[in-house]
C-alpha positions as CSV (number, residue, x, y, z in Angstrom):
1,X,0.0,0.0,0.0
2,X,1.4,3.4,-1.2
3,X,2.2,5.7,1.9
4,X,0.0,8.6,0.6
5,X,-3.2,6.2,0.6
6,X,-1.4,5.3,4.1
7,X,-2.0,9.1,5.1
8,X,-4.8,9.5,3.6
9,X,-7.0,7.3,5.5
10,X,-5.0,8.6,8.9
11,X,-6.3,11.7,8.0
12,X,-9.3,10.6,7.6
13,X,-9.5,8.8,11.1
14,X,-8.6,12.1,12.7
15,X,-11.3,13.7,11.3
16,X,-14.1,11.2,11.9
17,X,-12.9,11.6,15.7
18,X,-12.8,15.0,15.7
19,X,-16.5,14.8,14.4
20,X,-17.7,12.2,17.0
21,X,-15.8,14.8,19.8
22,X,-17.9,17.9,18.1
23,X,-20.9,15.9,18.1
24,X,-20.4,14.9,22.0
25,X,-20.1,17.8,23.6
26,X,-22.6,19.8,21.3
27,X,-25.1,16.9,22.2
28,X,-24.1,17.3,26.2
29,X,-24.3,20.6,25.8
30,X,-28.3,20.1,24.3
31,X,-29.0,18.0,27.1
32,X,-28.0,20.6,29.5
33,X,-29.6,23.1,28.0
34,X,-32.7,20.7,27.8
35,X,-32.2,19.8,31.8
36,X,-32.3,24.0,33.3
37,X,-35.1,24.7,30.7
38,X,-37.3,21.7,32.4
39,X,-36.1,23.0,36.0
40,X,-37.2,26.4,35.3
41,X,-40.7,25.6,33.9
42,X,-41.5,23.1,36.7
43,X,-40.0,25.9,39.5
44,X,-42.6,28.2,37.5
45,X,-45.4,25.3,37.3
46,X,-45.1,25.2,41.2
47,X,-44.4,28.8,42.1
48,X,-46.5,30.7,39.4
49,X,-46.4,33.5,41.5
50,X,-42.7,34.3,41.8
51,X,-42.6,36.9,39.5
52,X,-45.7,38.7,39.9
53,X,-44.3,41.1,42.4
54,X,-41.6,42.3,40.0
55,X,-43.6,42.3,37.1
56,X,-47.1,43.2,37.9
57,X,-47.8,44.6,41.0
58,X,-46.5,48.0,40.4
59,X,-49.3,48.2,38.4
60,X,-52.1,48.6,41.2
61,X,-52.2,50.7,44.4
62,X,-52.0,49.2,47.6
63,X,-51.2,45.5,48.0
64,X,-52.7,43.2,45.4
65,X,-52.4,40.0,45.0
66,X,-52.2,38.3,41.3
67,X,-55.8,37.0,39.7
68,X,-56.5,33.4,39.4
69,X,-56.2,34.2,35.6
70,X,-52.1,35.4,35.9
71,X,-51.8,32.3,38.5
72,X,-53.2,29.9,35.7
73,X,-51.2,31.3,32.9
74,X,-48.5,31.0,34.7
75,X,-49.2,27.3,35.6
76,X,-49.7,26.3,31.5
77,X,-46.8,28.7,30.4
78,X,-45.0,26.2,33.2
79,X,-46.6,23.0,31.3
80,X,-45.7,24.7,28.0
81,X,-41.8,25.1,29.3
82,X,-41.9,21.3,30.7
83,X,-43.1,20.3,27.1
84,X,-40.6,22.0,25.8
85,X,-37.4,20.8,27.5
86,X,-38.2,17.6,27.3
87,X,-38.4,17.9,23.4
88,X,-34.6,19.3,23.8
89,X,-33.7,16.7,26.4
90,X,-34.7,13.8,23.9
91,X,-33.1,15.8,21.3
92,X,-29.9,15.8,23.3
93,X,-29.9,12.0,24.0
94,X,-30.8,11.2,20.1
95,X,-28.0,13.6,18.9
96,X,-25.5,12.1,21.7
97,X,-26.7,8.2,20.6
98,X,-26.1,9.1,16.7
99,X,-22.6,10.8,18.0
100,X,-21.2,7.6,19.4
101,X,-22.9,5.0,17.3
């Protein structure tokens, strides 16, 4: 076998592992990202009042507290968020299974 063929397929090698490298930490890095969006919707699901002082309350005089409308929007937009992650975490795990298979 000719030495340039030799190199050719070493070069070839590195960049295949390179690839599968790139592809494992970009597919970690969507299952993280996947992970804090599902801890932030279900920290909203169960505290859907959290940022009602800071965002609505400044609104009314005297002390209010938020409707049961904001509290239920808050509680979907938290099932919405839950949805959501999850779609990225199994997007993570497929991209990491195709990276090392």
């Amino acid at each position: 076998m000719p030495s340039n063929v030799l190199d050719t397929d070493i070069q070839k090698f590195k960049h295949i592992r390179e690839l599968i490298i790139i592809g494992t930490f970009s597919a970690i890095f969507i299952l993280l990202f996947g992970i804090a969006i599902n801890a932030f919707a279900l920290y909203v699901r169960r505290n859907p009042t959290f940022t009602w002082q800071s965002s609505e309350s400044w609104k009314m005089k005297g002390d209010g507290e938020p409707s049961d409308a904001y509290i239920s929007s808050m509680r979907f937009r938290g099932a919405v968020g839950l949805w959501i992650g999850s779609f990225v975490m199994v997007m993570g795990i497929l991209t990491l299974w195709s990276a090392l298979s």
